[in-house]
SERO-4910 file (N, C-alpha, C, O; in steps of 0.05 Angstrom, whole numbers):
BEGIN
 pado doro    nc1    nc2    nc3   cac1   cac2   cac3    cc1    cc2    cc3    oc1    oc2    oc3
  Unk    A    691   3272   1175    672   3261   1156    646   3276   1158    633   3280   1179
  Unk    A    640   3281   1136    607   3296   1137    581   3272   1137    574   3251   1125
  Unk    A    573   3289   1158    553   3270   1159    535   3263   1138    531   3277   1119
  Unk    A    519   3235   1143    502   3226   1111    466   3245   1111    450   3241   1130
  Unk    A    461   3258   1094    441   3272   1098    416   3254   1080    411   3248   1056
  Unk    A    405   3249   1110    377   3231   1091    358   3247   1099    350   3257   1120
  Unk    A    350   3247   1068    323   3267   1068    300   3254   1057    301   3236   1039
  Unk    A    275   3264   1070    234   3257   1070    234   3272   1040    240   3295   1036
  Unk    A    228   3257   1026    214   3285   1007    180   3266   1006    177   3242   1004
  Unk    A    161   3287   1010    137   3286   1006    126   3300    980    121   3324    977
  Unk    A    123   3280    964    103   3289    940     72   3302    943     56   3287    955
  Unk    A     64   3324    935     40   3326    945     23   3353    908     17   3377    907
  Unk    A     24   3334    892     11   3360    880    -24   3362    878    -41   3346    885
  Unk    A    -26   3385    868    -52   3392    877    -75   3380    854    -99   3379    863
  Unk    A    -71   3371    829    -86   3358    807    -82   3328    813    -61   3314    817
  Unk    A   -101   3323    812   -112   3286    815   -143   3282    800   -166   3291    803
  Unk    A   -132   3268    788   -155   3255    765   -184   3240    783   -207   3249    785
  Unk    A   -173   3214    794   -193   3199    810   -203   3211    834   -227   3212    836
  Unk    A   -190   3221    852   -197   3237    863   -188   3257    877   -170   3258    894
  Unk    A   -208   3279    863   -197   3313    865   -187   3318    896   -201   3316    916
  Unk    A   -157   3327    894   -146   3349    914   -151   3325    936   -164   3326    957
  Unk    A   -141   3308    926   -133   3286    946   -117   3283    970   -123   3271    991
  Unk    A    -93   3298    962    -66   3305    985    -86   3323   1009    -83   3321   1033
  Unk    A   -105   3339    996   -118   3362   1020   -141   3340   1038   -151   3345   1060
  Unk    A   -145   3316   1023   -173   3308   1036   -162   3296   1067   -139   3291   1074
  Unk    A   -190   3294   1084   -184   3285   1107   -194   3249   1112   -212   3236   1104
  Unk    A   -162   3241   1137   -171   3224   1147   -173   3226   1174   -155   3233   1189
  Unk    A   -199   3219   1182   -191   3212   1218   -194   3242   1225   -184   3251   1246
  Unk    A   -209   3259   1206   -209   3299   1207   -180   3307   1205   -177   3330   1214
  Unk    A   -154   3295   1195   -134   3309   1187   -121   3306   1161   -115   3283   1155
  Unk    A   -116   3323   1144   -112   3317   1111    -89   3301   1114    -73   3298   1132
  Unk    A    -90   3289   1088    -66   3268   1083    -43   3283   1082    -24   3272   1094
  Unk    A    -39   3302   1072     -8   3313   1071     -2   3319   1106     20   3311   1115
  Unk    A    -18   3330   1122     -7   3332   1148     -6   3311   1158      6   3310   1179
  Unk    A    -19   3282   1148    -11   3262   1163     17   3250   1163     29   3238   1180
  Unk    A     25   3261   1127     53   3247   1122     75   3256   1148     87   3244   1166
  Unk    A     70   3288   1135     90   3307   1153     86   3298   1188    107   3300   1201
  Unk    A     70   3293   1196     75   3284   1223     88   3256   1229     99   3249   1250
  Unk    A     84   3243   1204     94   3212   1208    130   3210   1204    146   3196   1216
  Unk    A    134   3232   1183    162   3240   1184    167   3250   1212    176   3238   1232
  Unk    A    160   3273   1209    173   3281   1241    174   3265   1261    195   3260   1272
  Unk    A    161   3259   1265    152   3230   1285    179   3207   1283    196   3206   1301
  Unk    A    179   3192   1261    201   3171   1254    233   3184   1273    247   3167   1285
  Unk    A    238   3208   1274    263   3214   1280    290   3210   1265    312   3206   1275
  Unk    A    283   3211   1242    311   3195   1221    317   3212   1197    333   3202   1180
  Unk    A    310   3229   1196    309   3252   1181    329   3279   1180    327   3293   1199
  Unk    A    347   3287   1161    359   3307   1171    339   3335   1168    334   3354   1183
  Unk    A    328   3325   1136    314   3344   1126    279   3324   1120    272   3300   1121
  Unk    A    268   3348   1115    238   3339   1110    223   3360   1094    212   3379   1105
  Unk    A    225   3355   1062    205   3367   1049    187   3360   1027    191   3342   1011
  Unk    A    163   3379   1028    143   3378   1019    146   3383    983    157   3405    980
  Unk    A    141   3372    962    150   3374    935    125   3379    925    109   3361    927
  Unk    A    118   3402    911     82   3406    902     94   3436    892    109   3451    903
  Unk    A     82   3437    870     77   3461    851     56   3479    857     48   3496    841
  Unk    A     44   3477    881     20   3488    897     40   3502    920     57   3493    935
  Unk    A     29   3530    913     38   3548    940     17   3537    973     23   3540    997
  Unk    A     -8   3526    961    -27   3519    985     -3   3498   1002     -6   3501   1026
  Unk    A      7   3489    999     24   3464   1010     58   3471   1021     72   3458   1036
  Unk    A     62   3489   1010     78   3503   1010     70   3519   1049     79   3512   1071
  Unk    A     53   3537   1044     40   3543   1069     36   3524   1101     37   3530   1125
  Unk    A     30   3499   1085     14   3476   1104     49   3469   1120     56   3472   1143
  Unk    A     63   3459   1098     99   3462   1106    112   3481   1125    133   3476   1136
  Unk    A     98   3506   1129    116   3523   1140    104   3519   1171    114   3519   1193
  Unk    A     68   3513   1159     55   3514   1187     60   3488   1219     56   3485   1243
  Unk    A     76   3472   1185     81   3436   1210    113   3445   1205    119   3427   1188
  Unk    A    138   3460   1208    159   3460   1209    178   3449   1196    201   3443   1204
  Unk    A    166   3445   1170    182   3424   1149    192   3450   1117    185   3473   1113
  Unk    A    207   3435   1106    213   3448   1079    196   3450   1059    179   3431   1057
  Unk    A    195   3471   1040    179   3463   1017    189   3473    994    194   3497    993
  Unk    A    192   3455    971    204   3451    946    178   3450    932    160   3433    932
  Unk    A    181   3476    917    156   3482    895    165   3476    861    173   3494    846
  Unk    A    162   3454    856    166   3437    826    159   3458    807    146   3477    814
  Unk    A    168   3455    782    160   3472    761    127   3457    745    122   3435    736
  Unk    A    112   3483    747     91   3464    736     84   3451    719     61   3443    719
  Unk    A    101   3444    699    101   3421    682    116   3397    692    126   3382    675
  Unk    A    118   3391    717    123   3367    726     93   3356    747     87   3335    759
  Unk    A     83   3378    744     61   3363    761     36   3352    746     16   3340    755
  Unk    A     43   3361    721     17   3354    703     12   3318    707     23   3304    723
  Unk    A     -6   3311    687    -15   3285    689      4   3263    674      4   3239    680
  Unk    A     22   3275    650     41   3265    643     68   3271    649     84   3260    634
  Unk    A     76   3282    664     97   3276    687    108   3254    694     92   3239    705
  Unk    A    126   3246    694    133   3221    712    152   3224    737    166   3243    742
  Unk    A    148   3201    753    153   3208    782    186   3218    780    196   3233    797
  Unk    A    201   3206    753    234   3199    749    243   3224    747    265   3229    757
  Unk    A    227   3246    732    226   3267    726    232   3281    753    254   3288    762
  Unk    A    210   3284    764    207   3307    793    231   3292    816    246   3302    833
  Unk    A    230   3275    811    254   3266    830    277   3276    818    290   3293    830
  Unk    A    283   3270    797    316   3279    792    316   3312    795    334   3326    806
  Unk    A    297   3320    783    294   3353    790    300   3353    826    321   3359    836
  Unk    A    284   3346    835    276   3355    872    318   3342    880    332   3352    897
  Unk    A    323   3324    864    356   3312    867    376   3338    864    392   3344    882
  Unk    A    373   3351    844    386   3369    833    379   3394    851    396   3411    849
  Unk    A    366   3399    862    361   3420    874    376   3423    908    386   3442    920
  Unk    A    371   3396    915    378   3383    939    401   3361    942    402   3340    956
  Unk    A    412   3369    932    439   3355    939    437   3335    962    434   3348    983
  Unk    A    437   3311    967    438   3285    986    445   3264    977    450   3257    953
  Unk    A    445   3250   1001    462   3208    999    438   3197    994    433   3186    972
  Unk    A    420   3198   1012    399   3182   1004    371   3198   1014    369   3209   1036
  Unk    A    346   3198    988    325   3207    983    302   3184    996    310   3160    995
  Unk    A    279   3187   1006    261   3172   1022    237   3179   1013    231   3198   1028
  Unk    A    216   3175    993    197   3185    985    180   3178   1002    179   3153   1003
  Unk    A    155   3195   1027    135   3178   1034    112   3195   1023    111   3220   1019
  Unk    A     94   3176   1020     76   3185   1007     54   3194   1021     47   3178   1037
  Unk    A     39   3217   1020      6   3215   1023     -6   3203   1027    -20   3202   1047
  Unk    A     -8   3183   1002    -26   3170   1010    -31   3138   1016    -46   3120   1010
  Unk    A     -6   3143   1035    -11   3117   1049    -10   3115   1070      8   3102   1082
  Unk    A    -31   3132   1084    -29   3139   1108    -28   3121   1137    -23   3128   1161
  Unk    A    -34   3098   1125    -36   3076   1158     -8   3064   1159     -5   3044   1173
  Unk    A     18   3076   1142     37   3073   1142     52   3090   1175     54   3113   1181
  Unk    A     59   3068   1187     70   3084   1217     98   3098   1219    117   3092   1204
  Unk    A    100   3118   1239    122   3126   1244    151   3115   1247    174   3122   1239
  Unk    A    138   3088   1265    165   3071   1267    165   3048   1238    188   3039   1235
  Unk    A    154   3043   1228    160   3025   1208    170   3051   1181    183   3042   1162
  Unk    A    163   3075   1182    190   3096   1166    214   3094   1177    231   3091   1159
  Unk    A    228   3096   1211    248   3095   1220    262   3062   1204    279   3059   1187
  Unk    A    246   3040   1217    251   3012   1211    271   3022   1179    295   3029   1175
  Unk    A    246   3018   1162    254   3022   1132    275   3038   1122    287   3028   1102
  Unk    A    287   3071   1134    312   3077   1130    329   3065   1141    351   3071   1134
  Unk    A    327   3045   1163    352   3036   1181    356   3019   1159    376   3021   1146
  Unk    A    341   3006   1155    351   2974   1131    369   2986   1112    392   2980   1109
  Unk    A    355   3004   1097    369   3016   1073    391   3029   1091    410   3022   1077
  Unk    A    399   3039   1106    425   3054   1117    447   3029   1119    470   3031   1111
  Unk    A    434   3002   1131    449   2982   1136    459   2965   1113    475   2947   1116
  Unk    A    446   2973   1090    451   2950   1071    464   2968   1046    470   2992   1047
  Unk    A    468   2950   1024    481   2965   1001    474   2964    974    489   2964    954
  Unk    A    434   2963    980    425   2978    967    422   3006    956    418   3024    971
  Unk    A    425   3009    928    414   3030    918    381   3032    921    376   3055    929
  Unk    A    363   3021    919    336   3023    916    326   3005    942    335   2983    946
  Unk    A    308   3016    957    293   2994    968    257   3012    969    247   3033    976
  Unk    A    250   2983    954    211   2989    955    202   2968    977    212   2947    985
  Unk    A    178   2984    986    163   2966   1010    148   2946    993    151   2946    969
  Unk    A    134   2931   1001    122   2913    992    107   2902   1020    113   2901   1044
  Unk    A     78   2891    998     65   2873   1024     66   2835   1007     56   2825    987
  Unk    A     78   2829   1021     74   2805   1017     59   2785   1020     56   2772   1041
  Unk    A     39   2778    984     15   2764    993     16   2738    980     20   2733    956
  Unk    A     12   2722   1003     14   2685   1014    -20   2676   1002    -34   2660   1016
  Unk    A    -33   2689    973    -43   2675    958    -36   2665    928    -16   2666    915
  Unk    A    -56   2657    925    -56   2637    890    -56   2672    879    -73   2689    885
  Unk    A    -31   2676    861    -38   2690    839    -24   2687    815     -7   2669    813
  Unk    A    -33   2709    789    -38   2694    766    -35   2721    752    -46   2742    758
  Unk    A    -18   2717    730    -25   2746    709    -28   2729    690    -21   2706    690
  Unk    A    -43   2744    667    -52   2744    641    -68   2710    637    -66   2693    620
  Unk    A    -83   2712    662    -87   2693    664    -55   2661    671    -58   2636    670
  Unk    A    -41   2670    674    -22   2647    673     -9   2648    704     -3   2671    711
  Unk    A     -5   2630    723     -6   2619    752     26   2631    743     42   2629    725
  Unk    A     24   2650    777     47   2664    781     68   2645    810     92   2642    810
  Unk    A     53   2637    825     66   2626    842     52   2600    860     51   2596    885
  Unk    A     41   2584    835     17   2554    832     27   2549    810     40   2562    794
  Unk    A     15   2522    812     14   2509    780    -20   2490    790    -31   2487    812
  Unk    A    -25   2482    762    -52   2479    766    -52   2446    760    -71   2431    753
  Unk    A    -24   2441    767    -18   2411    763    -23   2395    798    -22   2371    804
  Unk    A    -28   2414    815    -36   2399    834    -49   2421    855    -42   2444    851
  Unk    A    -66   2416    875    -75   2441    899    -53   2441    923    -48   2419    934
  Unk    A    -38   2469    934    -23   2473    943    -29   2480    971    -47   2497    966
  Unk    A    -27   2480    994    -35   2495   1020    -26   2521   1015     -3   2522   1005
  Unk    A    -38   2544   1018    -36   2573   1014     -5   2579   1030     13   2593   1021
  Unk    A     -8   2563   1059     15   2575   1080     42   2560   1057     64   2569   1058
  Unk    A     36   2541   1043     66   2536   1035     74   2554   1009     96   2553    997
  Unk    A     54   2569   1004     68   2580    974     77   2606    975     66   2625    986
  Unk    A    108   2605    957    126   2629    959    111   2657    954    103   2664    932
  Unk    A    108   2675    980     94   2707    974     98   2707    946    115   2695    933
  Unk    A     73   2731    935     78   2753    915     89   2777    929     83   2777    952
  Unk    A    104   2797    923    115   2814    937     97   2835    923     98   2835    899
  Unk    A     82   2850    932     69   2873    909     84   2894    924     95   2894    946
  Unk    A     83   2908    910    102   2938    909     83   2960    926     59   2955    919
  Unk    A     83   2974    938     59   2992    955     66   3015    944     48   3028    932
  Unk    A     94   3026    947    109   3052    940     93   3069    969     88   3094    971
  Unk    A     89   3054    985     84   3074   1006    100   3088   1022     92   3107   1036
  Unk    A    125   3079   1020    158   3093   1021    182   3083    991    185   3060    985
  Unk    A    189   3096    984    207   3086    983    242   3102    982    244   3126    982
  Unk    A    264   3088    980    284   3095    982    301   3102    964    299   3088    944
  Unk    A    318   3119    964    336   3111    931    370   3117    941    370   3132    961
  Unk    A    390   3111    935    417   3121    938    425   3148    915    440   3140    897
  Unk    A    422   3162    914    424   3186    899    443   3193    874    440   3208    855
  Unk    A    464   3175    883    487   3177    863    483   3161    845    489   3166    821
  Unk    A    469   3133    854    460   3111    833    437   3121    812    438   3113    788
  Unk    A    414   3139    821    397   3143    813    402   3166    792    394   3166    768
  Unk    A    419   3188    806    422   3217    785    442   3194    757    436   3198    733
  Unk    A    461   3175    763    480   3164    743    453   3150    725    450   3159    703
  Unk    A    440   3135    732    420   3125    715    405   3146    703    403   3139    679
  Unk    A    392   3168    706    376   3180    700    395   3203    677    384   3215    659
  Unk    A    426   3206    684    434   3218    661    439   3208    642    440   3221    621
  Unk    A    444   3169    645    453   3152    626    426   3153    608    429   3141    586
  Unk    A    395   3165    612    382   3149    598    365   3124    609    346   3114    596
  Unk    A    373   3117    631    364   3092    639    341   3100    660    337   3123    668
  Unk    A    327   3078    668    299   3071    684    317   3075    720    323   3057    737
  Unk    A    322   3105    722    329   3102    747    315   3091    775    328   3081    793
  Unk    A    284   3093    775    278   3087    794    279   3055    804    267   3046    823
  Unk    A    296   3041    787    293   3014    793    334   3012    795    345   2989    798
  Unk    A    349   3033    793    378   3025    778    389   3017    807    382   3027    829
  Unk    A    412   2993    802    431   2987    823    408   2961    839    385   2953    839
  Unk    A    426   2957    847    419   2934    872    390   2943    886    385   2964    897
  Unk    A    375   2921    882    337   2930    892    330   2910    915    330   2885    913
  Unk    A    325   2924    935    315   2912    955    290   2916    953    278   2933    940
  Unk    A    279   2893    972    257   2894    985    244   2894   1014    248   2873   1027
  Unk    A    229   2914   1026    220   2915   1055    190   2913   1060    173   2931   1059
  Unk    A    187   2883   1066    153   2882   1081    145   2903   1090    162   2919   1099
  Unk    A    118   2909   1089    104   2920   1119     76   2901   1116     71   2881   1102
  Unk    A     59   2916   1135     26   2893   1128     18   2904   1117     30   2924   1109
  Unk    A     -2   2900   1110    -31   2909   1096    -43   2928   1095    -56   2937   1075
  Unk    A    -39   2942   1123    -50   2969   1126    -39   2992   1127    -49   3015   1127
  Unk    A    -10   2980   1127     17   3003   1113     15   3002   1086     21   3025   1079
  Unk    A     11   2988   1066      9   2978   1042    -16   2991   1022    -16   2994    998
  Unk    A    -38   2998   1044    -68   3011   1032    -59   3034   1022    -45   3050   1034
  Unk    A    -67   3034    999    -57   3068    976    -88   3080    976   -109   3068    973
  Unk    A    -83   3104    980   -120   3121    972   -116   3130    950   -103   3151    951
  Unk    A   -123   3123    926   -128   3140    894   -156   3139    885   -161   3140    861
  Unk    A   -175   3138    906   -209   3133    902   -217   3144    921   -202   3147    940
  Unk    A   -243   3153    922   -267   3154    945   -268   3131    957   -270   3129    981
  Unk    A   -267   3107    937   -275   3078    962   -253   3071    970   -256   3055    988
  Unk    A   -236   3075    967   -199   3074    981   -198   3092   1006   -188   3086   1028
  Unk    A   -214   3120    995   -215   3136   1025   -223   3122   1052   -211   3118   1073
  Unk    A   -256   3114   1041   -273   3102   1059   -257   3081   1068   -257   3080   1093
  Unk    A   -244   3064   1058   -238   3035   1067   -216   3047   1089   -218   3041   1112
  Unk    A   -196   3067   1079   -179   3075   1107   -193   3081   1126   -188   3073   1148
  Unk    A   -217   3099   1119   -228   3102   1150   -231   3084   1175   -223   3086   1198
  Unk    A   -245   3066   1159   -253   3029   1166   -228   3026   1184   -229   3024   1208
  Unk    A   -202   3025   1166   -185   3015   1173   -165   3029   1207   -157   3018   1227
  Unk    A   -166   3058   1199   -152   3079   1215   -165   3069   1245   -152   3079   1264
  Unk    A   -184   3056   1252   -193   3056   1289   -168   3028   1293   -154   3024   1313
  Unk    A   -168   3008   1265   -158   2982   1279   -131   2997   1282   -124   2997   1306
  Unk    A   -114   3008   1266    -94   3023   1265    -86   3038   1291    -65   3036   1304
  Unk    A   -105   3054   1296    -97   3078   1330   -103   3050   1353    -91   3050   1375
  Unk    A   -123   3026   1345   -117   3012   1366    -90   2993   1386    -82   2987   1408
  Unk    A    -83   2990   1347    -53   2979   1353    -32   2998   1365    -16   2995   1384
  Unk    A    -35   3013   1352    -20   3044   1368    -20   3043   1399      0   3043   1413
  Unk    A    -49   3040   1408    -59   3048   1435    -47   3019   1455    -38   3022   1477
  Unk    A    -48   2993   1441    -37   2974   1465     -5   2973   1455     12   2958   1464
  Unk    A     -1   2987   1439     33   2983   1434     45   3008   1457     68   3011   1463
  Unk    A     23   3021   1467     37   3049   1483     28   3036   1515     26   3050   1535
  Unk    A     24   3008   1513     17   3010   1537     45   3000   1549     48   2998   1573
***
């Protein structure tokens, strides 16, 4: 039996609207793309690990941390691109069982909660699994109570999470995804969809300057937990 090849692919292109050359900026003095690549390597669960960017600069940064790099055609990196697109391309190129997107920029996302998150999806028989943080308040779209009613006041601890979506990893089964994406259909959601907690600070996305700053904030509570978990 051949073994199952699960592969990191790290998105990293070099155009960002909110804020410029984002993948290069630093946290903690190390750019977000070398944080991903270390958090892969790190996890241990990986056959393969590569870097996906239409930027030869990243391409470079890949060779320098020991990882792959898959240089997209540059009309997938533009601003109307979609993610369904570069994936089924980076699919087609790379032949695998199951694809693991982690992202940039979610960098207080840890090593072992990447391992955690492919084990689930290895264990289960999902096609899709998205992380999610699960938040235990009153919320509400379009103005209309998503998980309240305003027919009585609820204790916060009793009401069923919102699951919000982080996309700070996620997973896909490959065969389900390339079959949806030739049918026409919304692959990134096709087949059986799981869902995997993490907290809050796995969950923090940077697409701002004040997103940067707030990781900063966040990155000492982060290495602290690190620091008594190594004790």
């Amino acid at each position: 039996m051949q073994p199952v090849a699960i592969v990191a692919m790290i998105p990293a292109r070099m155009g960002s609207q909110r804020l410029k050359q984002k993948n290069l900026r630093e946290l903690g003095g190390v750019p977000l793309i070398t944080r991903a690549i270390h958090k892969c390597l790190a996890a241990g669960v990986f056959d393969e690990i590569w870097v996906n960017s239409e930027h030869s600069t990243f391409g470079e940064i890949a060779a320098q941390e020991g990882v792959r790099f898959h240089q997209r055609p540059a009309e997938l990196a533009s601003n109307t691109a979609t993610s369904e697109q570069f994936v089924y391309e980076f699919f087609k190129a790379h032949p695998c069982d199951y694809l693991f997107q982690v992202h940039t920029i979610a960098p207080l996302l840890m090593a072992g909660q990447v391992a955690g998150f492919v084990q689930t999806m290895l264990d289960s028989d999902y096609d899709v699994l998205l992380s999610v943080v699960n938040e235990q308040i009153e919320c509400a779209i379009d103005s209309s109570p998503i998980n309240f009613t305003f027919d009585r006041k609820t204790n916060s601890q009793e009401l069923t999470p919102v699951q919000r979506v982080t996309w700070s990893i996620t997973g896909w089964r490959a065969s389900t995804y390339i079959a949806a994406y030739k049918a026409g259909q919304c692959a990134t959601y096709a087949g059986r969809v799981g869902y995997y907690p993490i907290d809050r600070l796995a969950g923090h996305i940077i697409k701002t300057e004040e997103d940067l700053l707030i990781a900063e904030a966040l990155l000492a509570i982060r290495q602290k937990e690190g620091d008594e978990q190594a004790r």
